[in-house]
N, C-alpha and C positions, 0 to 999 in steps of 0.2 A: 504494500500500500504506500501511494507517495506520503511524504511528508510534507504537512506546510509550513511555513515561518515561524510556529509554534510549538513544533515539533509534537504536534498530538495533542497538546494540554488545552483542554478545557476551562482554565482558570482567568484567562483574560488577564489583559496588562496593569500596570500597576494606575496609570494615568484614571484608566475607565474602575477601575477598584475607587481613585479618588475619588471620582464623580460621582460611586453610588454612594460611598459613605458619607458625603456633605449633604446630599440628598436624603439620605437616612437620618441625619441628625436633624436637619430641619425639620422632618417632618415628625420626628420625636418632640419635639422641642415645643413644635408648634401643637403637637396632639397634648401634653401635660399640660400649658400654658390652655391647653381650652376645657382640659377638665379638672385645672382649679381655678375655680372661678366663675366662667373664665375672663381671662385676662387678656382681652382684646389687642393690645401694644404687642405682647408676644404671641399670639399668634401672628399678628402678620409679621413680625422680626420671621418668627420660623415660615412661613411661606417665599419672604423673600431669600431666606436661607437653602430652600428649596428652589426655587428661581434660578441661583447662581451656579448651583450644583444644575443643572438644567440646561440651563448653558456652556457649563462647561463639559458635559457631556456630548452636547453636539459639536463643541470646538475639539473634542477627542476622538470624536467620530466612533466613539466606542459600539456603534453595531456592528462596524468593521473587525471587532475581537471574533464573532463568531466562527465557530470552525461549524464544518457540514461534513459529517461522514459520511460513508458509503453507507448505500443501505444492507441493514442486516436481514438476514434470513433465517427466523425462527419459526422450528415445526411446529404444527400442528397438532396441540396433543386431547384426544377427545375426552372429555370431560362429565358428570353429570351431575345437578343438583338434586338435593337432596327433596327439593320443591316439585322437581320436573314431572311433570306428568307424563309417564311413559306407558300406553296400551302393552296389555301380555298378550300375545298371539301365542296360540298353539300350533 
């Protein structure tokens, strides 16, 4: 199987890791800040916390992290519930 520029890893680069953690804190920040209280100032501190992260997501172009494997081929294995209603022929 070829390799790509990331040699297989699913993990994504560190820029696009930044962008989601600043985006995760805003939206922490801003979700606490609205269930105590809430306290309207920090919510939107955390939304535009999330804003920035948002942006700089797109200036990392972090959908470009994604890898696309080849598709797998997994069999078939027949199965039966325990619900299934199965006719008894003789």
């Amino acid at each position: 199987m070829a390799q790509s520029g990331h040699q297989g890893s699913h993990a994504g680069s560190a820029k696009s890791w930044l962008a989601v953690s600043i985006i995760l804190i805003g939206f922490t920040f801003g979700g606490v800040a609205l269930t105590l209280g809430p306290n309207w100032l920090f919510v939107w501190i955390g939304v535009g916390i999330c804003a920035v992260g948002g942006l700089l997501a797109l200036a990392f172009d972090i959908f470009s992290d994604v890898i696309v494997d080849a598709p797998r081929e997994v069999p078939v294995q027949e199965h039966h519930s325990p619900f299934e209603h199965r006719s008894i022929t003789s």
